[in-house]
Gaussian input, Z-matrix of N, CA and C with variables (Angstrom, degrees):
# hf/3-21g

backbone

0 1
 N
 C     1     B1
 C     2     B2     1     A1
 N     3     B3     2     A2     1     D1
 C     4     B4     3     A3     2     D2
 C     5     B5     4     A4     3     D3
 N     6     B6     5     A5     4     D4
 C     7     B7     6     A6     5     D5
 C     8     B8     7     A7     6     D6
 N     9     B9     8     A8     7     D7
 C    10    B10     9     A9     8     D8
 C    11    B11    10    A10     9     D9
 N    12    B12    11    A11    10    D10
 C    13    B13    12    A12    11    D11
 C    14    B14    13    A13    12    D12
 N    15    B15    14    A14    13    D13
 C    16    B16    15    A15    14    D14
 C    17    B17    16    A16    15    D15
 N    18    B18    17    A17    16    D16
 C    19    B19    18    A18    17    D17
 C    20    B20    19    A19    18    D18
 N    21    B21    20    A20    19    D19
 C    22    B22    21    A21    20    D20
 C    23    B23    22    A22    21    D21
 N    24    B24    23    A23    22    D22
 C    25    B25    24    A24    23    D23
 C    26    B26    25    A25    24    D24
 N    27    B27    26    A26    25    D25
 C    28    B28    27    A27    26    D26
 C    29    B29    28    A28    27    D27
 N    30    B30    29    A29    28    D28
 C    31    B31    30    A30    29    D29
 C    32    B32    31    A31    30    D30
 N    33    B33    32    A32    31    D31
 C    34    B34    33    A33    32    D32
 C    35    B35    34    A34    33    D33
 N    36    B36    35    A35    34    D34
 C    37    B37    36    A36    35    D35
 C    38    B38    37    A37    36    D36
 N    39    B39    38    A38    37    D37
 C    40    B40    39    A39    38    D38
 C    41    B41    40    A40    39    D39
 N    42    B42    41    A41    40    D40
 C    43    B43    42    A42    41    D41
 C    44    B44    43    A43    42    D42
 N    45    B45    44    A44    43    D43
 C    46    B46    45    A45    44    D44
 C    47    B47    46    A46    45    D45
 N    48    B48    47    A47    46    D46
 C    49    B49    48    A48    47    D47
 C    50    B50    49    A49    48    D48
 N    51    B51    50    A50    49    D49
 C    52    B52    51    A51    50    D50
 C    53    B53    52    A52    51    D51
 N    54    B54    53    A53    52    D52
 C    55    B55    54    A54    53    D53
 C    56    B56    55    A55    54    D54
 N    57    B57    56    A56    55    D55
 C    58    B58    57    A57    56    D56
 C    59    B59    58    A58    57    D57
 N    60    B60    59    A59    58    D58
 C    61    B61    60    A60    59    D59
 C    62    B62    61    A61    60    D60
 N    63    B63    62    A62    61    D61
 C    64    B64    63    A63    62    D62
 C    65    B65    64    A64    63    D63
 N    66    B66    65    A65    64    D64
 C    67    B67    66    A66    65    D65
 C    68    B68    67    A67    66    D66
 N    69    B69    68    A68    67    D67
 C    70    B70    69    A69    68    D68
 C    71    B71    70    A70    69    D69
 N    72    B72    71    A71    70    D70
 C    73    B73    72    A72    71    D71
 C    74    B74    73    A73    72    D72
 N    75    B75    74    A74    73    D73
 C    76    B76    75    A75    74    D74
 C    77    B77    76    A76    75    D75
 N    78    B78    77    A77    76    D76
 C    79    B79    78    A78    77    D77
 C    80    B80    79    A79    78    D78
 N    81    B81    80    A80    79    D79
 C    82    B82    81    A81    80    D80
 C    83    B83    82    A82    81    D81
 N    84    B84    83    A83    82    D82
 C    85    B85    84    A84    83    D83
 C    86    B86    85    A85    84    D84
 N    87    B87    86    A86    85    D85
 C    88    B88    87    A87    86    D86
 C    89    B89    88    A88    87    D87
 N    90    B90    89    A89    88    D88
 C    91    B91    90    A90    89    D89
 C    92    B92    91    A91    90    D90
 N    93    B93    92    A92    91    D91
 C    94    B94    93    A93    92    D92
 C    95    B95    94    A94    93    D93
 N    96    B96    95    A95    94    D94
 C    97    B97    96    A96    95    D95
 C    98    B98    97    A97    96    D96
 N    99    B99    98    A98    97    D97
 C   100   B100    99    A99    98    D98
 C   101   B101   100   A100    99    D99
 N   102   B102   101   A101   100   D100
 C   103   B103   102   A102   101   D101
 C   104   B104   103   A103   102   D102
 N   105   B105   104   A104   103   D103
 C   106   B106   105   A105   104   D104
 C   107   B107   106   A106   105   D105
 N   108   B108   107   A107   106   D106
 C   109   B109   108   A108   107   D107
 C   110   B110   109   A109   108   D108
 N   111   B111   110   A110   109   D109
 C   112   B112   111   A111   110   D110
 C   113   B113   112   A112   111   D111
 N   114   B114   113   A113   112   D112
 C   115   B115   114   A114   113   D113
 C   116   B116   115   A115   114   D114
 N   117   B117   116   A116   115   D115
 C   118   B118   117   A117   116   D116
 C   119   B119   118   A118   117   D117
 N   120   B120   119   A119   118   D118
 C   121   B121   120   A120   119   D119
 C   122   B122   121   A121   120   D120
 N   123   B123   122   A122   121   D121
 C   124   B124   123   A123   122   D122
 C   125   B125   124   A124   123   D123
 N   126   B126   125   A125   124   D124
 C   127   B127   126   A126   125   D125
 C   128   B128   127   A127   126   D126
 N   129   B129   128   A128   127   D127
 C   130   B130   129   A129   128   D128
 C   131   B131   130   A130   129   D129
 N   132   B132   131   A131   130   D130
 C   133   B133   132   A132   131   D131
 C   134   B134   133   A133   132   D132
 N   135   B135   134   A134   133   D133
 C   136   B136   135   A135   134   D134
 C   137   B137   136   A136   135   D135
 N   138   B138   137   A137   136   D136
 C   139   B139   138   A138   137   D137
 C   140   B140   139   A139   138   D138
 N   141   B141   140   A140   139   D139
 C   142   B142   141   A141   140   D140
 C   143   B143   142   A142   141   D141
 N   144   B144   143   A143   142   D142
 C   145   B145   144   A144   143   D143
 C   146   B146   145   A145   144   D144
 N   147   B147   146   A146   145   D145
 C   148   B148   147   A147   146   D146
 C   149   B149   148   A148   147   D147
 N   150   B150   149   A149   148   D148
 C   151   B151   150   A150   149   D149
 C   152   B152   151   A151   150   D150
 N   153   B153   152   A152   151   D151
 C   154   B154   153   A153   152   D152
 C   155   B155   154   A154   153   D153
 N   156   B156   155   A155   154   D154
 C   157   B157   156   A156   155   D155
 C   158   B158   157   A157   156   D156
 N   159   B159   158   A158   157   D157
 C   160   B160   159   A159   158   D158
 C   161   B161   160   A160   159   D159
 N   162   B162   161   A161   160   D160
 C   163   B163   162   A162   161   D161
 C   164   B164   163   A163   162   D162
 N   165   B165   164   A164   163   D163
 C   166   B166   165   A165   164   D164
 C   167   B167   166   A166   165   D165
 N   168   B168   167   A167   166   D166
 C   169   B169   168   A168   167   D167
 C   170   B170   169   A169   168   D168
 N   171   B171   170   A170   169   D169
 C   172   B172   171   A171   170   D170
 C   173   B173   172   A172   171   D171
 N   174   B174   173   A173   172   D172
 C   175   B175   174   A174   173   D173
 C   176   B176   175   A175   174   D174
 N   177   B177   176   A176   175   D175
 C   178   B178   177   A177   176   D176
 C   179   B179   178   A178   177   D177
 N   180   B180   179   A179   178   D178
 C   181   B181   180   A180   179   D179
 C   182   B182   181   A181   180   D180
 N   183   B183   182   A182   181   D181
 C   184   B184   183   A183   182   D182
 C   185   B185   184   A184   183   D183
 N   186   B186   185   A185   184   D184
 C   187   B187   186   A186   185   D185
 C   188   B188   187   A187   186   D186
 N   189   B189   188   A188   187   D187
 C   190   B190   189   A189   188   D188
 C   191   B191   190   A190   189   D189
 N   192   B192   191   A191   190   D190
 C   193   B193   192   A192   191   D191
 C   194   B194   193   A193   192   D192
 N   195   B195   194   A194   193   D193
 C   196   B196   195   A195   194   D194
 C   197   B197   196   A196   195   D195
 N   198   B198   197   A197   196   D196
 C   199   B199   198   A198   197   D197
 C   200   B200   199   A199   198   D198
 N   201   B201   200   A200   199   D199
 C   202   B202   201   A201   200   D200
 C   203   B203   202   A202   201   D201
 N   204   B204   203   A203   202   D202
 C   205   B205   204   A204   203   D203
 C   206   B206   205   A205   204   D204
 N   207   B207   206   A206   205   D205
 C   208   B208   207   A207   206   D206
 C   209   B209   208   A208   207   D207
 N   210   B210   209   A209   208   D208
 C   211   B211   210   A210   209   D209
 C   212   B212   211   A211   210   D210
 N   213   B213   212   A212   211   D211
 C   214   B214   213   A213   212   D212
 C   215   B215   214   A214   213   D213
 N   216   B216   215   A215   214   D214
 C   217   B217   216   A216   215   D215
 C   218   B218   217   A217   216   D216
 N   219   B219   218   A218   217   D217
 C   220   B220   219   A219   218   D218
 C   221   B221   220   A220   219   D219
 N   222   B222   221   A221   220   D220
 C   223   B223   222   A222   221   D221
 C   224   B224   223   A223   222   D222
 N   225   B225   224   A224   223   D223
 C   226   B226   225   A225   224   D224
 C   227   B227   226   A226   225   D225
 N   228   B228   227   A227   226   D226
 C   229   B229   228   A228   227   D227
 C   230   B230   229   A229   228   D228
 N   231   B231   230   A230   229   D229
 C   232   B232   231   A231   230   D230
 C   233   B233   232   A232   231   D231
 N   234   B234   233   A233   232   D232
 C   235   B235   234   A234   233   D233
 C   236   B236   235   A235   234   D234
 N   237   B237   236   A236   235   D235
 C   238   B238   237   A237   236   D236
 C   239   B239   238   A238   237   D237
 N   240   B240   239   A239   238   D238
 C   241   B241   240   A240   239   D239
 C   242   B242   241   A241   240   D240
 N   243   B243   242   A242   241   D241
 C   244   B244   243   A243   242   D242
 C   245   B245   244   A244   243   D243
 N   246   B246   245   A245   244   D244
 C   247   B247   246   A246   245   D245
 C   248   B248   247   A247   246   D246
 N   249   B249   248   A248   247   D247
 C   250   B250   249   A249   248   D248
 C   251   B251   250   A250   249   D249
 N   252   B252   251   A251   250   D250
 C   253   B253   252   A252   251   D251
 C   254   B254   253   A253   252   D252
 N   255   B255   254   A254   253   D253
 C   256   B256   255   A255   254   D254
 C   257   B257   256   A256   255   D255
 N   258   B258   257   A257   256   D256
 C   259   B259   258   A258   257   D257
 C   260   B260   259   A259   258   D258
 N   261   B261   260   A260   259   D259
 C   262   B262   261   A261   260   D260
 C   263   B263   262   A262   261   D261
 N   264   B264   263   A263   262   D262
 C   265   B265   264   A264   263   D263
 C   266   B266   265   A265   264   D264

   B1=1.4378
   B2=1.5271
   B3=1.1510
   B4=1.5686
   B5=1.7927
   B6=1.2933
   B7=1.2287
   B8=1.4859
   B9=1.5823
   B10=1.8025
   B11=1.3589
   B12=0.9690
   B13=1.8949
   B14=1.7664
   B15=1.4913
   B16=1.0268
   B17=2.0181
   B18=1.5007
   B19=1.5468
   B20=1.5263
   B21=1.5313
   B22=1.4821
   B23=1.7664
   B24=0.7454
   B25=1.4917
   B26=1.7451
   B27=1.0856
   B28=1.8319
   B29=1.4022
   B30=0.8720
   B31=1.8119
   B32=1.6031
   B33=1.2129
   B34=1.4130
   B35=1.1917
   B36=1.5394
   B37=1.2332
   B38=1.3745
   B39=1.4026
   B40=1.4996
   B41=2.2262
   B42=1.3872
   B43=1.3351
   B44=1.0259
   B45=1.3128
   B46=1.4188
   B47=1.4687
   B48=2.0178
   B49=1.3031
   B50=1.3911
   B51=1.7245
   B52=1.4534
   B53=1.4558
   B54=1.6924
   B55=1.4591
   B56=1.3271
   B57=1.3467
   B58=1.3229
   B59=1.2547
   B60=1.5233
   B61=1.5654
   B62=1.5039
   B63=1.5970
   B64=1.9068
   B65=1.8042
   B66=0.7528
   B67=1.9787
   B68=1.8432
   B69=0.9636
   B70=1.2560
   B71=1.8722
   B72=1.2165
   B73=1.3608
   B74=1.4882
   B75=1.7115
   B76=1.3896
   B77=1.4062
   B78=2.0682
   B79=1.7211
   B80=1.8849
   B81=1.4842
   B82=2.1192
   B83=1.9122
   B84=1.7471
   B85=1.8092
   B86=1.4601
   B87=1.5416
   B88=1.4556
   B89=1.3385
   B90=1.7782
   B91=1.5218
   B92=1.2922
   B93=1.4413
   B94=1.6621
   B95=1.7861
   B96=1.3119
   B97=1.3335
   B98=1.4503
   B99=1.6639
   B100=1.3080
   B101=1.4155
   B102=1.0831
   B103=1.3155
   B104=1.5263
   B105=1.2208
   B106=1.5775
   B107=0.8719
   B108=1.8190
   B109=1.1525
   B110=1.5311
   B111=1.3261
   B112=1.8690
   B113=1.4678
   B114=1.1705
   B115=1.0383
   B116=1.1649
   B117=1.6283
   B118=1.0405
   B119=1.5828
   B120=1.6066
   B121=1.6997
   B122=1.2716
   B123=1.3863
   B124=1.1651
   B125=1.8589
   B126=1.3480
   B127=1.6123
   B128=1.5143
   B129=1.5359
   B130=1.4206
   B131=1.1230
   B132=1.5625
   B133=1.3853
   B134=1.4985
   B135=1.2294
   B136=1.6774
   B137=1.8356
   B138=1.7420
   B139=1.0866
   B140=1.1118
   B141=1.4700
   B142=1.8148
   B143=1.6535
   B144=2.1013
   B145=1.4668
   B146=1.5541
   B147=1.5009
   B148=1.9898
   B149=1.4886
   B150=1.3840
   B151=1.4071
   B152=1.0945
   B153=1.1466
   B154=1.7390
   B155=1.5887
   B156=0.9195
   B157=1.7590
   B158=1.3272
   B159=1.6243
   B160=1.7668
   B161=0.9476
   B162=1.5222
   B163=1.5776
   B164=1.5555
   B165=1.4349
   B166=1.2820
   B167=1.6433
   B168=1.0754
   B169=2.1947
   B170=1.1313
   B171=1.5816
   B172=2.1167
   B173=1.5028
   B174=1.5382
   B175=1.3864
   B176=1.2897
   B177=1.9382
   B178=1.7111
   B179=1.5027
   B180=0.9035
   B181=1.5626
   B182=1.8560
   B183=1.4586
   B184=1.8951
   B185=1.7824
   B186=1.6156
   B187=1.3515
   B188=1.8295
   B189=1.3299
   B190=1.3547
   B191=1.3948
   B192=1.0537
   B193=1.0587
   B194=1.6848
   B195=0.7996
   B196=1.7754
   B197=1.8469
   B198=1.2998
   B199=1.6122
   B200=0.7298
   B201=1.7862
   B202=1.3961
   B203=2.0146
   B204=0.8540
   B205=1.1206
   B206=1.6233
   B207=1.3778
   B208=1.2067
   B209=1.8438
   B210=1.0359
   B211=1.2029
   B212=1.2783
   B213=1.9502
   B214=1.7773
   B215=1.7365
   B216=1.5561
   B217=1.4612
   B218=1.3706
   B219=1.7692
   B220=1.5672
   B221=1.4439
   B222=1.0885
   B223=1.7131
   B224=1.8252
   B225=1.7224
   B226=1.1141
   B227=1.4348
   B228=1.1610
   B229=1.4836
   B230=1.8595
   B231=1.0760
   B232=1.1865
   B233=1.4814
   B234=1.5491
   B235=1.7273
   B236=1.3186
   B237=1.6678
   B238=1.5129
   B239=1.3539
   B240=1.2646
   B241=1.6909
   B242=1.5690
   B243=1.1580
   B244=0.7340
   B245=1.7176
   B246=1.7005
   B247=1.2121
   B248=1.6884
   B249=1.6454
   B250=1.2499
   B251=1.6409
   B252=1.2326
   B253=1.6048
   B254=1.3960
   B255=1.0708
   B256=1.7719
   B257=1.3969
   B258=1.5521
   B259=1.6223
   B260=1.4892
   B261=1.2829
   B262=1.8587
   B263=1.0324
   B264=1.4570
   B265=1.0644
   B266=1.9484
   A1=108.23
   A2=120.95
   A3=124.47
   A4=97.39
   A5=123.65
   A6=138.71
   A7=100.64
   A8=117.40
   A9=128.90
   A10=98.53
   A11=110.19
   A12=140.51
   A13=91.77
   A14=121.19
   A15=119.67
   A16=111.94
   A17=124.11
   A18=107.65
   A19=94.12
   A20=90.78
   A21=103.35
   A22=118.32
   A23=122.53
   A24=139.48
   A25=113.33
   A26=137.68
   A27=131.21
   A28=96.82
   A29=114.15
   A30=148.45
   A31=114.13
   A32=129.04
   A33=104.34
   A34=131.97
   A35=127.88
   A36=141.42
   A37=95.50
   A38=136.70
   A39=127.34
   A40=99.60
   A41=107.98
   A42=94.29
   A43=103.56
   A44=120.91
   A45=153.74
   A46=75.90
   A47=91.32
   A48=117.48
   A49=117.72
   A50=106.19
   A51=101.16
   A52=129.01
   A53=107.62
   A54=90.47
   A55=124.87
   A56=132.64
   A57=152.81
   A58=129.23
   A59=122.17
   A60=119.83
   A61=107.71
   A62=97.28
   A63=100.90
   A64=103.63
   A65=118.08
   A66=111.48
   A67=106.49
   A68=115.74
   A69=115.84
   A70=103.66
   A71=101.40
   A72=88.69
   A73=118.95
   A74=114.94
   A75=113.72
   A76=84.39
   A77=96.04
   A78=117.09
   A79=64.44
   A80=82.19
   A81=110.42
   A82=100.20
   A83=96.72
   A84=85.73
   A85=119.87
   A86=111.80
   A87=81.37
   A88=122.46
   A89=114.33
   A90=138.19
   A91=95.26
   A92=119.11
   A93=104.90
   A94=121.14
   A95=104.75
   A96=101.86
   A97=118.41
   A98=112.07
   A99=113.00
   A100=126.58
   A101=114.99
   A102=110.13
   A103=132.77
   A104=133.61
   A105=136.55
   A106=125.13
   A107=123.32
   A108=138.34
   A109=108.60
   A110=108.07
   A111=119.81
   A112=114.75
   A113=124.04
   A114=152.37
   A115=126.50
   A116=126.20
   A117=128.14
   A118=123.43
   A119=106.29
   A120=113.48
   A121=103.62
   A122=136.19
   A123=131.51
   A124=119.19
   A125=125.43
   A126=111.62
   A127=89.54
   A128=94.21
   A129=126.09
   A130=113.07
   A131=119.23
   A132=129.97
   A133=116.02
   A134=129.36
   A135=143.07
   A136=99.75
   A137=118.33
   A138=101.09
   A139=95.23
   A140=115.34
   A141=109.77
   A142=101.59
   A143=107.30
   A144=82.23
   A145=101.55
   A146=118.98
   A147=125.89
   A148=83.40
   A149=102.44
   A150=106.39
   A151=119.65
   A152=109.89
   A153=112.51
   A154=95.44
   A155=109.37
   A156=112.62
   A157=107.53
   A158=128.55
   A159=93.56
   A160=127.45
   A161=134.54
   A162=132.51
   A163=105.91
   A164=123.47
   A165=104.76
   A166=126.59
   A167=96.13
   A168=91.24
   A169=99.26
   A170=95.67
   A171=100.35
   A172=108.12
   A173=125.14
   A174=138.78
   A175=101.79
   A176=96.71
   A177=104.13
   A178=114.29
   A179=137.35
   A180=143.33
   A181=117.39
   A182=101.39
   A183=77.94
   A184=75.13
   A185=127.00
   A186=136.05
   A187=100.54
   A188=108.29
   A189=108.85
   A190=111.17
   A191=127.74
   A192=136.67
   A193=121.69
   A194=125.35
   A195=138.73
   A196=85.47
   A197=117.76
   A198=134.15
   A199=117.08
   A200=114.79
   A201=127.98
   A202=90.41
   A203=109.44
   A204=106.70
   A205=147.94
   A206=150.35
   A207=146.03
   A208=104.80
   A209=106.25
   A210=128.21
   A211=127.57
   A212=100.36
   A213=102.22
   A214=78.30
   A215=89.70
   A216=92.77
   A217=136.48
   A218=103.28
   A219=108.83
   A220=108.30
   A221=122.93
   A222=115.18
   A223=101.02
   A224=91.47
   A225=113.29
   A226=122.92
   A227=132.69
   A228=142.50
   A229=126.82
   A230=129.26
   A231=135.93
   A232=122.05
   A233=136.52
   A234=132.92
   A235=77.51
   A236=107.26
   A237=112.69
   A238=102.68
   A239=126.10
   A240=133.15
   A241=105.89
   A242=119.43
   A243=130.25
   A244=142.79
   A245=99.00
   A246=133.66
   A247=98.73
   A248=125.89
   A249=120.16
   A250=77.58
   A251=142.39
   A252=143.27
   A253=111.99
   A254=112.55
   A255=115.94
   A256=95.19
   A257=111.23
   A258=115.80
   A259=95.99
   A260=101.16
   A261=132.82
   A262=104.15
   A263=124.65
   A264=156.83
   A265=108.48
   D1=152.15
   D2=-145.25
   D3=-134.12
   D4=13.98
   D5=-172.83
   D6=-107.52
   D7=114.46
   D8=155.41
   D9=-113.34
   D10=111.06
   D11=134.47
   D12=-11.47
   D13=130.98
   D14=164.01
   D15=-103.99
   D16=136.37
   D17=167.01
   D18=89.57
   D19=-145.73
   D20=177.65
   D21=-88.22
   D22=5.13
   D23=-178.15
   D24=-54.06
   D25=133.41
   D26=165.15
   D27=-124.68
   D28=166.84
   D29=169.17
   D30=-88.20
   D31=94.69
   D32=148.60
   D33=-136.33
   D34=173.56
   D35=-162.01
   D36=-96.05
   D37=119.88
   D38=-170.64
   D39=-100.35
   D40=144.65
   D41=-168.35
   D42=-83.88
   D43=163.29
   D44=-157.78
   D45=-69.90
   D46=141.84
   D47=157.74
   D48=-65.10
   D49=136.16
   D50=155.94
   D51=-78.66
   D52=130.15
   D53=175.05
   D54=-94.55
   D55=136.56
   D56=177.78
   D57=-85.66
   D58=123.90
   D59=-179.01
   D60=-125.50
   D61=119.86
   D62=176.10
   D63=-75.48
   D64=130.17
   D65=163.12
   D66=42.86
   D67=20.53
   D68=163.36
   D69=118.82
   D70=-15.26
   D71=-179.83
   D72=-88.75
   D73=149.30
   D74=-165.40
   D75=-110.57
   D76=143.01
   D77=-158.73
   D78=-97.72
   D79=118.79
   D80=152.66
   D81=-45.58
   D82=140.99
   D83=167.07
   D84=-79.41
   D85=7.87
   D86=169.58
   D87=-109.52
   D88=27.94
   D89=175.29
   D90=-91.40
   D91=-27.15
   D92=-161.93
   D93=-91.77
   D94=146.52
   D95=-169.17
   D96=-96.36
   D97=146.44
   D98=-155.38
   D99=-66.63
   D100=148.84
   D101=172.00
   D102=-35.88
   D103=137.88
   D104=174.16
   D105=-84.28
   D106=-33.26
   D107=-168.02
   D108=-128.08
   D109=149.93
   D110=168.84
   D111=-148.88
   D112=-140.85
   D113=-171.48
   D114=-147.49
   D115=129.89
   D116=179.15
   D117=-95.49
   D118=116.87
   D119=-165.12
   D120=-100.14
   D121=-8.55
   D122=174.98
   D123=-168.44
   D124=142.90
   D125=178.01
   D126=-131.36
   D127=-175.37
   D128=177.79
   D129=-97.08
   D130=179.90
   D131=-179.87
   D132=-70.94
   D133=-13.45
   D134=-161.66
   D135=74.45
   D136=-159.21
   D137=162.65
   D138=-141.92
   D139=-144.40
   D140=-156.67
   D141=-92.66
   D142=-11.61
   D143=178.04
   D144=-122.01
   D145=40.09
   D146=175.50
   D147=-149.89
   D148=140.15
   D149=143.33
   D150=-100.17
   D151=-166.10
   D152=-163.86
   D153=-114.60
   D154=107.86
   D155=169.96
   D156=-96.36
   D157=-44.87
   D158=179.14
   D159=-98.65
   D160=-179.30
   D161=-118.27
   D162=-157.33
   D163=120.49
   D164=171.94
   D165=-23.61
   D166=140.78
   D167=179.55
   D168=116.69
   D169=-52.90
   D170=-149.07
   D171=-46.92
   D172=133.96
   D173=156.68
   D174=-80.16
   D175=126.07
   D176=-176.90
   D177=-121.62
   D178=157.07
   D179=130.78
   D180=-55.86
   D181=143.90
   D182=-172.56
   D183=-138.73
   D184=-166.61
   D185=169.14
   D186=-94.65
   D187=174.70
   D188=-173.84
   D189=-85.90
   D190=-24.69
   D191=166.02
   D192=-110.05
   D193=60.80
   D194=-149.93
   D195=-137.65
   D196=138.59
   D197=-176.33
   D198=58.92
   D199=-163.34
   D200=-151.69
   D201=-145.68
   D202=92.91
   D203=160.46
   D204=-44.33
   D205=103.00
   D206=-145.96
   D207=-136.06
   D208=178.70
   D209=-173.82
   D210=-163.24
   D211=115.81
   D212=-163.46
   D213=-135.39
   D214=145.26
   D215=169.84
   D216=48.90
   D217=29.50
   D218=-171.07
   D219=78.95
   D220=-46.97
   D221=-175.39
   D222=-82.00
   D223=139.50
   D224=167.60
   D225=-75.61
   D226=135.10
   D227=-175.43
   D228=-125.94
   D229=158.79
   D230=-178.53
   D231=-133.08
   D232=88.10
   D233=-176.96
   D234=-84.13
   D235=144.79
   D236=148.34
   D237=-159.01
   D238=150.98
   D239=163.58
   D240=-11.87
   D241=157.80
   D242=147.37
   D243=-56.25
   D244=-39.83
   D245=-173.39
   D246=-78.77
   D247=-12.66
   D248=-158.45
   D249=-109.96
   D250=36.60
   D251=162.07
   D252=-102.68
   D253=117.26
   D254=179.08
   D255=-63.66
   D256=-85.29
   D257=-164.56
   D258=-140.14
   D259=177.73
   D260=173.57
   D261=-113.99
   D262=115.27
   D263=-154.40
   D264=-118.68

């Protein structure tokens, strides 16, 4: 992947939705709500006043509305602040 995070910025891959069935019915994906958590595939440098504490690998918590969503290669992706990371999980 050919994507560096500029600043405080990371990359992640958010995990696959779970899908859910009430009494037999299967919730359509575009009922289902997004993922919370991913993985981090790439960060930035931090800047001169954050460092960068997480780390390729790291499993995160993010907000529901936290980044900017993109799309390389069919896979869906998420850059967002750093600061928009709950925890490492």
């Amino acid at each position: 992947m050919n994507v560096k995070p500029l600043a405080d910025r990371v990359l992640i891959k958010p995990a696959p939705a779970e899908e859910k069935t009430i009494g037999g019915i299967i919730i359509p994906d575009s009922a289902k709500e997004k993922p919370l958590k991913g993985e981090v595939l790439a960060v930035g440098n931090g800047t001169k006043d954050e460092e960068m504490v997480l780390k390729v690998g790291d499993h995160v918590l993010y907000g529901k509305y936290a980044g900017t969503e993109l799309e390389l290669d069919g896979e869906k992706y998420l850059i967002m602040r750093q600061s928009d990371v709950l925890a490492i999980i």
